[in-house]
C-alpha positions in Angstrom: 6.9 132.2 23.4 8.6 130.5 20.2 7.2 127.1 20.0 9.3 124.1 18.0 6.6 120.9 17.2 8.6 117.8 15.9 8.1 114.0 15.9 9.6 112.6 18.9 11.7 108.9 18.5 12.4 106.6 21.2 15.5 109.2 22.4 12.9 111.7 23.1 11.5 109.4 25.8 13.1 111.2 28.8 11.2 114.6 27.7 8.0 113.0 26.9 7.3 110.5 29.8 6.8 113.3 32.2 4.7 114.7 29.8 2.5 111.8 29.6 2.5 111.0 33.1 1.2 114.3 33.8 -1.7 113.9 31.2 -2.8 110.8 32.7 -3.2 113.0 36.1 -5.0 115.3 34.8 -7.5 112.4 33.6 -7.4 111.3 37.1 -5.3 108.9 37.0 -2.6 107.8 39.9 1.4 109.5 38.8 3.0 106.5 37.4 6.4 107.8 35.6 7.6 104.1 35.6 4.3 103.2 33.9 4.0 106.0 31.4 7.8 104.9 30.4 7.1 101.9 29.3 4.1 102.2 27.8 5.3 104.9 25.7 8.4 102.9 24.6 6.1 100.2 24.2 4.5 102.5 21.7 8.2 103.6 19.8 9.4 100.3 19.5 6.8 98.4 17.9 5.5 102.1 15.7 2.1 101.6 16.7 1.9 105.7 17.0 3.4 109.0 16.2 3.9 111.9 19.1 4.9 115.0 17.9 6.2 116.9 20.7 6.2 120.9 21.7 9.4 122.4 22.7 10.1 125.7 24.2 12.8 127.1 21.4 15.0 128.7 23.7 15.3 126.2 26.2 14.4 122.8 24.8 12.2 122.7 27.7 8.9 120.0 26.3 5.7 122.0 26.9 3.0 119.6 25.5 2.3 116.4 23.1 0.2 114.8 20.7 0.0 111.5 20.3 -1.6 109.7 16.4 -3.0 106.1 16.2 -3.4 104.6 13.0 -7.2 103.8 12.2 -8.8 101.9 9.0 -11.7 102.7 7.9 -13.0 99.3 6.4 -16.0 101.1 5.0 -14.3 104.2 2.7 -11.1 101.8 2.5 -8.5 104.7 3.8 -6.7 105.5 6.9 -6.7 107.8 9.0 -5.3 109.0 12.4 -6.8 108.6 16.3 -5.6 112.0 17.6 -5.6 110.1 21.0 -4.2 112.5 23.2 -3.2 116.3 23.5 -1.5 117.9 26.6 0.4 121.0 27.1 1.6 121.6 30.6 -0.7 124.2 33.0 2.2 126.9 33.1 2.3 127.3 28.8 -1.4 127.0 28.0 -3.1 130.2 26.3 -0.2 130.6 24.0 -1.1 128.5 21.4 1.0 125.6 22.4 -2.4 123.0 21.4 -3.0 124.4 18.1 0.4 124.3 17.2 0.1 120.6 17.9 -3.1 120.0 16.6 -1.7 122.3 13.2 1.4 119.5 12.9 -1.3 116.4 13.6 -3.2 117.7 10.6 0.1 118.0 8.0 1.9 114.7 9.4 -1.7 113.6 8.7 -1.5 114.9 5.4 1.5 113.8 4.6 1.5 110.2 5.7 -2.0 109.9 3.4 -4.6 110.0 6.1 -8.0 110.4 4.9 -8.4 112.4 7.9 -8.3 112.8 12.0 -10.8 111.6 15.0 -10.7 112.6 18.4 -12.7 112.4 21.6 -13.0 114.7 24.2 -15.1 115.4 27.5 -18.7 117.1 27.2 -17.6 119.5 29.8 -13.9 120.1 28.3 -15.4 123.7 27.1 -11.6 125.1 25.8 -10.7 122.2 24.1 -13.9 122.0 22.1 -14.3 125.8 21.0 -10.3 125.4 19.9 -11.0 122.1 17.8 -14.4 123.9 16.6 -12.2 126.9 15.9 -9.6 125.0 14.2 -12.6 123.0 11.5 -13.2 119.8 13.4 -17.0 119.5 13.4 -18.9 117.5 16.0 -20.0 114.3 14.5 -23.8 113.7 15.0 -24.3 110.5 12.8 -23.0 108.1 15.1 -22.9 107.1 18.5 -20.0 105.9 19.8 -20.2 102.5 22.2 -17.1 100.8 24.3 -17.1 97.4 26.5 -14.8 97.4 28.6 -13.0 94.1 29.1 
């Protein structure tokens, strides 16, 4: 399976609300189509991320996501990316579909000047972790991370 990874714009929102929706599921949350439409053109019009998008070459069908925050680092004065979320839909996993994602999170990263990437996942989220760990991301074990909730 040939696999196209771009950055998707605000015309792209049609493909990736579905997309989006369905990776707010899978984190348990209830289907809101409506919802995950305008929060992700929420997202495009002000540029407060980048989604780079997976695309089935032959069909243009959209087979996963990415989607970049923009982070400061006050303390080594850079920037670098939140890799926030990463989906690929059930039927196209296992043929590379994340890495090619996570691949074009790192060189838009690159590109854009990042110092690097962060990213979160859950402790029992065994795949994803031995393809990040696969991939170089290293577990960080200096800090412990701490959220209120408001």
């Amino acid at each position: 399976m040939s696999i196209i990874v771009r950055q998707a714009t605000i015309h792209d929102l049609d493909v990736v609300a579905p997309l989006f929706d369905a990776y707010r599921q899978f984190y348990e949350q209830p289907a809101d189509l409506d919802g995950s439409r305008a929060f992700l053109r929420e997202r495009f019009e002000h540029a407060e991320s980048v989604i780079l998008l997976a695309l089935h070459e032959a069909t243009g069908e959209g087979v996963g996501f990415t989607q970049l925050y923009p982070l400061f680092s006050s303390v080594r004065a850079t920037r670098r990316y939140l890799l926030n979320d990463l989906f690929v839909t059930p039927a196209r996993r296992r043929f590379g579909v994340a890495a090619a994602l996570l691949h074009a999170a790192t060189a838009h990263a690159r590109a854009m000047g990042m110092s690097g990437l962060s990213l979160s996942t859950a402790h029992d989220n065994l795949p994803a972790q031995r393809l990040y760990e696969s991939m170089g991301w290293q577990l960080e074990t200096d800090y412990r991370e701490y959220h209120l909730t408001l």
